[in-house]
C-alpha positions as CSV (number, residue, x, y, z in Angstrom):
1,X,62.2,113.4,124.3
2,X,60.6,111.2,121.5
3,X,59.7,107.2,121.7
4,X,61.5,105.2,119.7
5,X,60.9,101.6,118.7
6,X,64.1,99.6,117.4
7,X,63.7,96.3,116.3
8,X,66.5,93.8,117.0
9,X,67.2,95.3,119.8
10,X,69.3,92.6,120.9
11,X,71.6,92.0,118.6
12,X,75.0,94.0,118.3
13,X,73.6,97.1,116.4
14,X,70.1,97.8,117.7
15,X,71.5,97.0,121.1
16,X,74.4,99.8,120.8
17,X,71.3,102.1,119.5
18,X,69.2,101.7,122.2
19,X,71.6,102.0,124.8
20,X,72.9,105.6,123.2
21,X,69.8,107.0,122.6
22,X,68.6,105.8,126.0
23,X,71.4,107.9,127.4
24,X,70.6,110.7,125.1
25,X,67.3,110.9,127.3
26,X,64.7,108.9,124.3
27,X,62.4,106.1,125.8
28,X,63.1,103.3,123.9
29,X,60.8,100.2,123.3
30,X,63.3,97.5,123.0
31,X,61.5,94.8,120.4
32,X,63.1,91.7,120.6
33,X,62.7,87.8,121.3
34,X,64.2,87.3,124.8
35,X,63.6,90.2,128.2
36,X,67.1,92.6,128.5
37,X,69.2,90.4,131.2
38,X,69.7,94.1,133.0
39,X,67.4,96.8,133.7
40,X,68.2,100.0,131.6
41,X,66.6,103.9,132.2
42,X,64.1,104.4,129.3
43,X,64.0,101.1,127.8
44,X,61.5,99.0,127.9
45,X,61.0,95.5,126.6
46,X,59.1,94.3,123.9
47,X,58.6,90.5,123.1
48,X,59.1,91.1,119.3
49,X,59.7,88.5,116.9
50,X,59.4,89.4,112.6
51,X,56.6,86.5,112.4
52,X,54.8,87.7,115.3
53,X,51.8,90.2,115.7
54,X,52.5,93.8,118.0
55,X,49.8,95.7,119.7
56,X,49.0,98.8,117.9
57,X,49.9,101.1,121.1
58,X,53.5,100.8,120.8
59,X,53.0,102.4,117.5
60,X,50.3,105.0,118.3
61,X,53.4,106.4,121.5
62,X,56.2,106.3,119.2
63,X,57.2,108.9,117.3
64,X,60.4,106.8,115.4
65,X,60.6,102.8,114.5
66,X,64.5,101.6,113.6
67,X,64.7,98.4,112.4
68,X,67.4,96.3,112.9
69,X,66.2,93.1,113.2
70,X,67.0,90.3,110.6
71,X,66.1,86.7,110.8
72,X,68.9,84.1,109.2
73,X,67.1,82.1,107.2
74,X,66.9,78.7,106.0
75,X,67.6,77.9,101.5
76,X,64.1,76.8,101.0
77,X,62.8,79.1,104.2
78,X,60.7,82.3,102.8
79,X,61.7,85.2,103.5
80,X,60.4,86.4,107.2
81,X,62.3,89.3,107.2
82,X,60.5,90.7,103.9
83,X,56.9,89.5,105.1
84,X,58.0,90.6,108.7
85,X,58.8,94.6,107.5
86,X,56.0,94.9,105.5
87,X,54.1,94.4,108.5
88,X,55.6,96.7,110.7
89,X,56.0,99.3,108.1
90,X,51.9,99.1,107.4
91,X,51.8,99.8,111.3
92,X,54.2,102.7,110.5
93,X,52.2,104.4,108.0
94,X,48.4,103.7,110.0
95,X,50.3,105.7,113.0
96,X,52.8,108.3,111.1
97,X,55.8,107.1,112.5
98,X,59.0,107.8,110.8
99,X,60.5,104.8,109.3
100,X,64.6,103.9,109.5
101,X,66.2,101.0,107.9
102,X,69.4,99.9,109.0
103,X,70.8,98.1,105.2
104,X,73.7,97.5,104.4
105,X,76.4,98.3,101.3
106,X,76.4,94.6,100.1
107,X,72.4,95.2,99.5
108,X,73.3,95.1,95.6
109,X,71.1,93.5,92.5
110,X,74.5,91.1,91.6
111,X,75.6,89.8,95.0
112,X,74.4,86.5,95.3
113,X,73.8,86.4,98.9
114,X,70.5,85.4,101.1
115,X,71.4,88.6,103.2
116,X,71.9,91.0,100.4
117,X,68.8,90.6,98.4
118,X,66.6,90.4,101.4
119,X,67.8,94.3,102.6
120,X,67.2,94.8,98.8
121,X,63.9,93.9,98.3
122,X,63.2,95.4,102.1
123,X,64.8,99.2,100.4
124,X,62.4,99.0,97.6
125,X,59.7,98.8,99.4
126,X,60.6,101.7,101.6
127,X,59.5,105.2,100.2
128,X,62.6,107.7,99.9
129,X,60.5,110.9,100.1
130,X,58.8,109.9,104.0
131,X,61.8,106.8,105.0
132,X,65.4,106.7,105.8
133,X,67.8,104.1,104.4
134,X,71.1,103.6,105.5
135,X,73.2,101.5,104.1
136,X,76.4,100.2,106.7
137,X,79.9,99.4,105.7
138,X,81.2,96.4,107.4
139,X,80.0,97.7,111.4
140,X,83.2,97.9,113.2
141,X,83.1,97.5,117.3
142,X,82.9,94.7,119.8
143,X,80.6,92.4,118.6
144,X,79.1,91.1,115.0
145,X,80.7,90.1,112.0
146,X,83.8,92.3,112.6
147,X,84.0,91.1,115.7
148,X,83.7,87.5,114.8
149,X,87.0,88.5,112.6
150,X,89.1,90.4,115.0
151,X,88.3,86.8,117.0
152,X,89.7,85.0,114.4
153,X,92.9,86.8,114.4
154,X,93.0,86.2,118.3
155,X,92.8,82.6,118.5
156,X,94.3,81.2,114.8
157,X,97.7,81.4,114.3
158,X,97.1,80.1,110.4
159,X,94.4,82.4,109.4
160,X,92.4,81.7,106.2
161,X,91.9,85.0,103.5
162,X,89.8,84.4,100.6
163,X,91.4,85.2,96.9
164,X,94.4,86.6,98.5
165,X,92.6,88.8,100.2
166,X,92.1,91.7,97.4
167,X,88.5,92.4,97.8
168,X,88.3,96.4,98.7
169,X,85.8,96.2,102.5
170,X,83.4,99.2,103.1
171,X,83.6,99.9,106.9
172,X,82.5,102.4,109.6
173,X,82.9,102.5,113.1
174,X,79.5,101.9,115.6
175,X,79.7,104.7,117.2
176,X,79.8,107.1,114.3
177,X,76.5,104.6,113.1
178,X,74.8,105.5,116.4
179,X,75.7,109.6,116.0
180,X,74.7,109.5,112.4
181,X,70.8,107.8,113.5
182,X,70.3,110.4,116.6
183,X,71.4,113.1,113.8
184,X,68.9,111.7,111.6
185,X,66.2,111.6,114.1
186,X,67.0,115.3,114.8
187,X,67.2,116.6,111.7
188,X,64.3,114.8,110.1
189,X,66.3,113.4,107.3
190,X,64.7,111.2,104.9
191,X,66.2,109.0,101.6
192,X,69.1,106.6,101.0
193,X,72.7,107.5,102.3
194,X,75.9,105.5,102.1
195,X,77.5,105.1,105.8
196,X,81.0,104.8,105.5
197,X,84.5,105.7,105.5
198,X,85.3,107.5,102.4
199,X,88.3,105.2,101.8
200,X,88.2,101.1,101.4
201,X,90.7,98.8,103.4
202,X,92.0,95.6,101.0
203,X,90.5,92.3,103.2
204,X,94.1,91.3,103.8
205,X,95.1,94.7,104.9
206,X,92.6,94.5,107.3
207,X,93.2,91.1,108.7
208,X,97.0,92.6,109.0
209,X,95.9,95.6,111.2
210,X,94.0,93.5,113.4
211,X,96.6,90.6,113.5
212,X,99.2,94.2,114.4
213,X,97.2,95.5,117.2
214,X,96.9,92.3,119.3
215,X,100.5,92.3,118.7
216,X,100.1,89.0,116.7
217,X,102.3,87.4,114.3
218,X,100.2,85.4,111.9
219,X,100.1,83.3,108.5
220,X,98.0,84.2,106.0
221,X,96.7,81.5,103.4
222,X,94.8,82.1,100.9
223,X,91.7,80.1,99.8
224,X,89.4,79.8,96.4
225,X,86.3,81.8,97.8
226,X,84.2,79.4,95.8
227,X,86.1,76.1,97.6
228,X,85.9,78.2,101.0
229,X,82.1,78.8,99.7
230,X,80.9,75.1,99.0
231,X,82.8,74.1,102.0
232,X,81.3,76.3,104.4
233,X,77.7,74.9,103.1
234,X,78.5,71.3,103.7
235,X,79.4,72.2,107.1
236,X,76.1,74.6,108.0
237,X,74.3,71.2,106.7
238,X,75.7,69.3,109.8
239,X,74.4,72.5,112.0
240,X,78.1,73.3,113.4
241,X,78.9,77.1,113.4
242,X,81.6,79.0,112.7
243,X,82.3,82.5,113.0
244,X,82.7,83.0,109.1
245,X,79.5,81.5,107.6
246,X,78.6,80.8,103.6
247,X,76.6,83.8,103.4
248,X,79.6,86.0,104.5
249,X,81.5,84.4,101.8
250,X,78.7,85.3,99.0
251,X,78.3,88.9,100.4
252,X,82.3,89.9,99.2
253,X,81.3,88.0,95.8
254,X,81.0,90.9,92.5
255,X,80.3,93.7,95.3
256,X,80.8,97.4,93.6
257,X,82.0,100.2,95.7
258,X,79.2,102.3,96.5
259,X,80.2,106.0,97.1
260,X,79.9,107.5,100.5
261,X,77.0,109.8,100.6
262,X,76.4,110.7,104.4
263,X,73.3,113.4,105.4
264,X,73.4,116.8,104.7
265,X,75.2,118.3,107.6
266,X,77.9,115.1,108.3
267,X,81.2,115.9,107.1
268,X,83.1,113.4,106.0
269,X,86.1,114.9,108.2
270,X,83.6,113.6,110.6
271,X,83.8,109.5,110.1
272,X,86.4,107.6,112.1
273,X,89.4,106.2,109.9
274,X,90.3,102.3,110.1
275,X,92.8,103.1,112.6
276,X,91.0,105.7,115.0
277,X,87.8,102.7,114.7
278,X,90.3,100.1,116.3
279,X,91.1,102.5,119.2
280,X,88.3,101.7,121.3
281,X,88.5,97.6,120.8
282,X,90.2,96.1,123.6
């Protein structure tokens, strides 16, 4: 099979793509900052960081790059991510390897978040003719922001929802994420898709599923998003972390529903519901 770069490799996503196209027999070139802590068949490691240089051979063997990889970044901190893609995507083009962007639904012109406009300005740089963008619901599995949620429910027995919890959440399990790359790896597939479940879950409904299959009883209060906002950015100022961060909280501000729009060939009969997504969490 093909040689595939992902980028990120380490973090929840890339890291559930390289070890399921690993086991679907690709070689993988795992760029990330820090060596795997286990050895894996057909991945190799990478020291890969979005401000550092990569030897032009990794790009001359692959035949795909995914990118995954996203820098937090500082208020006054330029963008790395942006000036980090453009350089890997130049290497891209020089060696006509297919590019894959991993975006996200909250990449919108009106959401006011750090996160959001930097996978926006990252898609318009991308040709939809020769690239693939996909943009994720909110990534449900064992790790990540979800994740960071479902650990909330675990250990809070007062749990905090923002506006009563009535914003409508974009979601889609991993492991339909990790089908949907290797189909468009196989089938070529190039332009912008919409990766989720055709239907929304209400914030609060989704805190209430999660609180229902950890057989938890919990209290919901709601908070001002803008109070939980400001608050949340006084805090990241004293360099303590939480598993809900300010940029979380601007990513559910004035976000539209996009509508699903999967590649030709995916069903959406095919995408895991809320429910059948929560199935494989422990």
């Amino acid at each position: 099979m093909g040689k595939i770069i992902i980028t990120g490799s380490s973090g929840f996503i890339g890291r559930e793509l390289a070890l399921y196209l690993s086991q679907e027999n690709y070689n993988i070139y795992a760029f990330q900052r820090k060596p795997l802590k286990e050895k894996f068949p057909n991945i190799q490691f990478v020291p890969y960081s979005l401000s550092t240089k990569i030897e032009d051979h990794y790009f001359q063997e692959a035949d795909i790059l995914i990118h995954t990889a996203y820098q937090k970044l500082n208020p006054k901190e330029d963008d790395v991510n942006y000036s980090g893609t453009k350089i890997i995507l130049k290497k891209c083009r020089q060696y006509q390897v297919k590019f894959i962007f991993l975006s996200t639904v909250s990449a919108q012109k009106n959401i006011p978040s750090r996160y959001a406009i930097s996978k926006l300005n990252i898609e318009n740089l991308l040709d939809k003719n020769q690239d693939t963008i996909l943009k994720l619901g909110l990534v449900i599995g064992n790790n990540g922001l979800f994740f960071s949620m479902y650990t909330i429910i675990k250990k809070l027995k007062i749990v905090p929802i923002f506006d009563n919890g009535k914003q409508h959440v974009q979601y889609i399990s991993i492991t339909d994420v990790t089908s949907i790359c290797k189909y468009v790896i196989e089938q070529n597939s190039t332009g912008s898709y919409v990766i989720t479940h055709h239907d929304t879950i209400l914030m609060k409904e989704l805190y209430q599923k999660l609180a229902h299959h950890q057989q938890k009883k919990r209290i919901f209060i709601s908070i001002p998003s803008k109070i939980a906002y400001f608050t949340l950015k006084g805090i990241e100022k004293l360099n303590i972390q939480l598993p809900i961060t300010s940029e979380n909280i601007a990513g559910l501000q004035n976000t539209t529903k996009l509508s699903q729009k999967l590649p030709l060939g995916i069903s959406k009969k095919e995408i895991k519901s809320f429910d059948q997504s929560l199935e494989r969490l422990p």
